[in-house]
N, C-alpha and C positions, 0 to 999 in steps of 0.2 A: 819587418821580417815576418814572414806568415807559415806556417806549418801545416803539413797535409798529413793525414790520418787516414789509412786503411783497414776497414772493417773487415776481417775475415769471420764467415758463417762457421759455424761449429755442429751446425745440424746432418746427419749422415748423409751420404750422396746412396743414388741409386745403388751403383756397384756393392757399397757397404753393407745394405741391407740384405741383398741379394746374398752375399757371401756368408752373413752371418747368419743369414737364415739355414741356407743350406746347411750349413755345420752343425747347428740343432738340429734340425731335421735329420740328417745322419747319421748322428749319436742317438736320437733317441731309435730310430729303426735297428738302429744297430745294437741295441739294448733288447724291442720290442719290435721282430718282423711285422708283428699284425697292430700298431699302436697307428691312429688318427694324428697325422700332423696338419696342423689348421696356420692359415697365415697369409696377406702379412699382416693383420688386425690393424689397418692403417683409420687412424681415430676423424676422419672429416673429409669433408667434398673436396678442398685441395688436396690432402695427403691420396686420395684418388688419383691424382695426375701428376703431381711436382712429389722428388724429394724433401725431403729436412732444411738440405742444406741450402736447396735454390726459394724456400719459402723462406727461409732467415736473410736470404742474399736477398731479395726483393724489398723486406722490412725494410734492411742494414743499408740500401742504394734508393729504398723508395720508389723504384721500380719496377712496377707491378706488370707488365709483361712479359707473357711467358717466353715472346721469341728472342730475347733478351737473358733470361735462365741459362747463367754457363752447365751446369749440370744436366739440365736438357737438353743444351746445344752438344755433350758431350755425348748424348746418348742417340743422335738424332732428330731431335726433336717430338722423341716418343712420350706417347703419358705413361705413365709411371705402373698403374696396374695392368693394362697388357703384357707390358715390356717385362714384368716382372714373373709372370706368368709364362711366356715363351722361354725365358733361361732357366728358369727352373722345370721347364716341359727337355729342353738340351738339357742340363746336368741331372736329371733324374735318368734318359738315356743311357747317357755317358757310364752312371754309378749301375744302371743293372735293377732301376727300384724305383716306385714313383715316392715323391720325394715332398710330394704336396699333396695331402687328401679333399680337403676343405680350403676353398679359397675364401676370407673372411676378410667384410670392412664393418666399421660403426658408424650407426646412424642418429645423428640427436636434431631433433625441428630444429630449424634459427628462424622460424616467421616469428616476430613479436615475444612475446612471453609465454609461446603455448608449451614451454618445455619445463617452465613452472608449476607455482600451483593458482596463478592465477586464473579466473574464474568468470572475469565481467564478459558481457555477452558478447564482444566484439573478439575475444580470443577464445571463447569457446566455439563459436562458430569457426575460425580460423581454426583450431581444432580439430573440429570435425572436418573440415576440406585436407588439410597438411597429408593423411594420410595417402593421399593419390601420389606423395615420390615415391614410393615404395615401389608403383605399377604403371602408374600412367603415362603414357608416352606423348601425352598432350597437354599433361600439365605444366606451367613454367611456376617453380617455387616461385613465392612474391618475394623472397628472405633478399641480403644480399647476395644469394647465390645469383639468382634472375635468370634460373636455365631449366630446363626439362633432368629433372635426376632420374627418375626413371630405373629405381636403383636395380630390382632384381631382374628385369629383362636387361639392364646394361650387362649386370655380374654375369649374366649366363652367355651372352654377346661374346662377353671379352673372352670368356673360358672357353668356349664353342670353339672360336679363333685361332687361340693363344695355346692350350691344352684341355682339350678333350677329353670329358671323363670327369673332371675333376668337381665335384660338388660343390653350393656354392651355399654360404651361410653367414651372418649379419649378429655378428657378435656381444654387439653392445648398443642398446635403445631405449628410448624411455620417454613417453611423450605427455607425464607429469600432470598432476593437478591428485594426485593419487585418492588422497581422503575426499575427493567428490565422485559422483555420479560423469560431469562429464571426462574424469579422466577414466572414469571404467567403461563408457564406450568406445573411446578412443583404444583402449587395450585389446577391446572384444573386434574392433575394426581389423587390428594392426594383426593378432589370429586368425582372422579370418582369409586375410588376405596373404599370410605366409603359407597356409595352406592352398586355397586355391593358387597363387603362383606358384607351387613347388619349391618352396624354401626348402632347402634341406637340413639348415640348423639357424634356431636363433639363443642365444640367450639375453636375458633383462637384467640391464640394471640400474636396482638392483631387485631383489625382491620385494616387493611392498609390502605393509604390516598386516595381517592376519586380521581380517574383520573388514578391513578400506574397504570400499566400493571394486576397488583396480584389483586388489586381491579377492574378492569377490567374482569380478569377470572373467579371471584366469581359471577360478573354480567351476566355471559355467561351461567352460571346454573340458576340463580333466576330474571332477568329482561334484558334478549337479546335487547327485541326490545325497552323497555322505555315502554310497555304498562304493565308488571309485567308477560310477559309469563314465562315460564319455562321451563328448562329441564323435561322428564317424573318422573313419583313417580314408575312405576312398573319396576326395572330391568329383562333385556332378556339378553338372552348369547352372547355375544362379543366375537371374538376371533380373534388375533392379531400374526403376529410371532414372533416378540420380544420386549416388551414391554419399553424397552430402546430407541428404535427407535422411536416408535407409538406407543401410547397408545390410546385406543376405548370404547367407552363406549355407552349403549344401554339399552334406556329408552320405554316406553308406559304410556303415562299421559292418566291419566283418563278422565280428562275434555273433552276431544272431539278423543281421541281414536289415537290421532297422536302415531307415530313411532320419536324417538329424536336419534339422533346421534351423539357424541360429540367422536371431531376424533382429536387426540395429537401430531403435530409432533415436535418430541424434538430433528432430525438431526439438528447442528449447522449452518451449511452453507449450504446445499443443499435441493432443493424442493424435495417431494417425492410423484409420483402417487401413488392412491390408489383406489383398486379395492373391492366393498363393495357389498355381496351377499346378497340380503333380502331376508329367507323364511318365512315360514310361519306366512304373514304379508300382509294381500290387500291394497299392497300402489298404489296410484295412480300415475299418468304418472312423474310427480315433482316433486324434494325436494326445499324446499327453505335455501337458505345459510345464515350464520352468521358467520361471521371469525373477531378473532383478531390477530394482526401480530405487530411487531417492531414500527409500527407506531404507536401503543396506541390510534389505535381508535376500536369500534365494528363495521364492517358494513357490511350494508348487501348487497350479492351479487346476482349477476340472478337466476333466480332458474335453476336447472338442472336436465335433462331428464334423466328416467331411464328407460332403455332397457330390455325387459326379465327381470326384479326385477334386475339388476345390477346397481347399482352406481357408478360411473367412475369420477375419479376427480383429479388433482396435486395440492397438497398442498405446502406454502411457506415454509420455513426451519426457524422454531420456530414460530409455529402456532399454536391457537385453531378455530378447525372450525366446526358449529354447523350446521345439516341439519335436517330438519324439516320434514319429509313424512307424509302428510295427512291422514286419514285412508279410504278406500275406503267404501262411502257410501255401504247402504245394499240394494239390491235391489231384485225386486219380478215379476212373471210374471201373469198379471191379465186379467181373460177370461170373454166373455159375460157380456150383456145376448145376445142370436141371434138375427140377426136385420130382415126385413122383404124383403133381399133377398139371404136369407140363408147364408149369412156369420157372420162368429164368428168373434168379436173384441176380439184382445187379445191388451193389454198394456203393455211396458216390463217402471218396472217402476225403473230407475235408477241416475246418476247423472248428469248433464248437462256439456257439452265437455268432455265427456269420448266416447270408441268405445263398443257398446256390439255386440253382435251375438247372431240372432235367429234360434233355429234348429228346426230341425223335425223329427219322427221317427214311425216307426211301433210296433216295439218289443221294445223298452227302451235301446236296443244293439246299433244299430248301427243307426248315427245321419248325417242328413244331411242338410248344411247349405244353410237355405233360405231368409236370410239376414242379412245384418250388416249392423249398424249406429252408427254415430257419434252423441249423443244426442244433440241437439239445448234448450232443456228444459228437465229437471228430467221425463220428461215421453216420449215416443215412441208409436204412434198407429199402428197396423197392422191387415188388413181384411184376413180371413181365410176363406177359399171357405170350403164348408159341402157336397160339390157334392159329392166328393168320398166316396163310400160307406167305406173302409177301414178304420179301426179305424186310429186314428192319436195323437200321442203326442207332445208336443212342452217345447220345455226350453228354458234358456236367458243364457247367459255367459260372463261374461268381458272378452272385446280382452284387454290384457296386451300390452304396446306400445312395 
């Protein structure tokens, strides 16, 4: 006599989550018209596309295809955060309210150990690569995921689609080794790159201990110096040759117009120059530095001259280092009124210890240089003779060091 056993899953099906979300979502709007409802914080690369209940059915049957997922066949054979995203884009209609602000998943490495605190060189370099599922559309995890995650271009994908509008945020991540050096580049990577992709929320967890390396790198975007400056809020284009080596990253804070530069180097043993092109950007003669390195402190180093808008620099081997470029004041050139021995003052009004150049011209074509100064104060005086009958124009120009 033999006996059969039917395992039933006990994990939520899609519908369940859907519904019970909504009804949070509900209540709290309905508490708080203007409160941030975030969701559905689904914890891993499956719960991205299967429910609960068809991930416990696959375990419970052994299984492991999706076209086989009664739950999915229930739903169509949809993935699971689309599908979740368009019902809740229909019942936010329906109620009169958007109903979902923030669409949220979590993200933790599975390559190897690098989600640990282990450290040998064959995971710290893994390490430093992992970071490309966040953005890369050509990376295939090596974990057993074995696919392209591609996570925040997928989230903005499915939301584009699915509902529109809805911003998209990464909840829960952590890519561990924290008391070292290479997990504080790994954090300063993982920053960098939520900014430049337009993340619009992350949170970590959890917070690291005050002093790490990784709570050190966090420090390096939100309080470098201890007075609460910042990295910039406007990302600019960075471009890097291989992001495994160096990673770059390139800010414009509003507050006073600076250029932020936060430069990654995750070679294990060796220093790496680095040669840093600024266009389109009036920086002035200096950057100021901020580097953390092995030693697990932040400091700050001399500032350093920039040539023709180049940057020039050797960074230590598992570094972050933060340069600051002021923004170059804006400056004006101001005439008269004629004095009373027919000369014209002109003022070239700009920033004190910079070079500018004064020119001259007939036609507006072709200019010739009638002086240059090093400003001692925000302003420059210069007498202009009126003798010549010949009309005459005049402009200001920053000499770049």
């Amino acid at each position: 006599q033999s006996t059969h056993r039917d395992i039933h899953p006990v994990g939520p099906t899609m519908d369940e989550v859907f519904t019970n979300y909504c009804n949070y979502a509900t209540m709290v709007k309905g508490i708080d018209p203007n409160a941030l409802v975030a969701g559905p914080e689904e914890w891993s690369w499956p719960g991205y596309f299967y429910s609960g209940y068809d991930q416990q059915w696959s375990g419970a049957h052994n299984d492991y295809n999706p076209a086989h997922y009664p739950d999915r066949i229930a739903h169509g054979g949809q993935d699971f955060g689309p599908w979740f995203l368009s019902q809740v884009q229909q019942r936010s209609q329906t109620a009169g309210q958007r109903l979902l602000d923030v669409f949220t998943l979590h993200c933790y490495p599975q390559e190897g150990s690098v989600g640990g605190n282990a450290v040998d060189s064959a995971t710290e370099l893994l390490r430093n690569q992992s970071t490309r599922q966040f953005w890369d559309t050509n990376y295939t995890d090596p974990s057993w995921i074995n696919s392209v995650i591609a996570l925040i271009p997928r989230m903005r994908s499915w939301v584009t689609t699915n509902y529109p509008g809805t911003k998209i945020g990464i909840t829960e991540y952590n890519w561990g080794a924290e008391p070292y050096i290479n997990g504080a580049t790994a954090q300063a990577d993982i920053y960098g790159i939520f900014g430049r992709e337009g993340l619009d929320l992350a949170t970590r967890w959890t917070t690291p201990d005050q002093g790490t390396p990784t709570y050190l790198a966090m420090k390096m975007y939100r309080n470098y110096d201890g007075n609460k400056s910042t990295f910039g809020d406007t990302s600019i284009l960075t471009v890097v040759p291989n992001p495994d080596d160096l990673s770059a990253f390139g800010a414009v804070r509003t507050g006073d117009g600076a250029m932020t530069l936060m430069v990654i180097n995750k070679n294990l043993t060796n220093s790496t120059p680095i040669t840093a092109n600024i266009t389109n950007f009036n920086a002035t003669g200096t950057a100021q530095r901020w580097q953390l390195t092995s030693a697990e402190v932040i400091s700050q180093l001399m500032n350093i001259t920039l040539t023709n808008k180049v940057l020039s620099d050797v960074l230590p081997a598992q570094s972050i280092t933060l340069y600051v470029l002021p923004a170059l004041n804006t400056f004006n050139l101001q005439a008269g009124p004629m004095n009373s021995t027919n000369q014209l003052p002109l003022r070239l009004n700009g920033q004190a210890g910079l070079a500018y150049i004064l020119q001259s011209s007939t036609d507006l074509f072709n200019w010739v240089g009638v002086s240059t100064n090093t400003l001692s104060s925000n302003s420059f005086p210069y007498l202009v003779a009126t003798t010549n009958a010949a009309k005459m124009f005049y402009r200001g120009l920053y000499k770049s060091p």
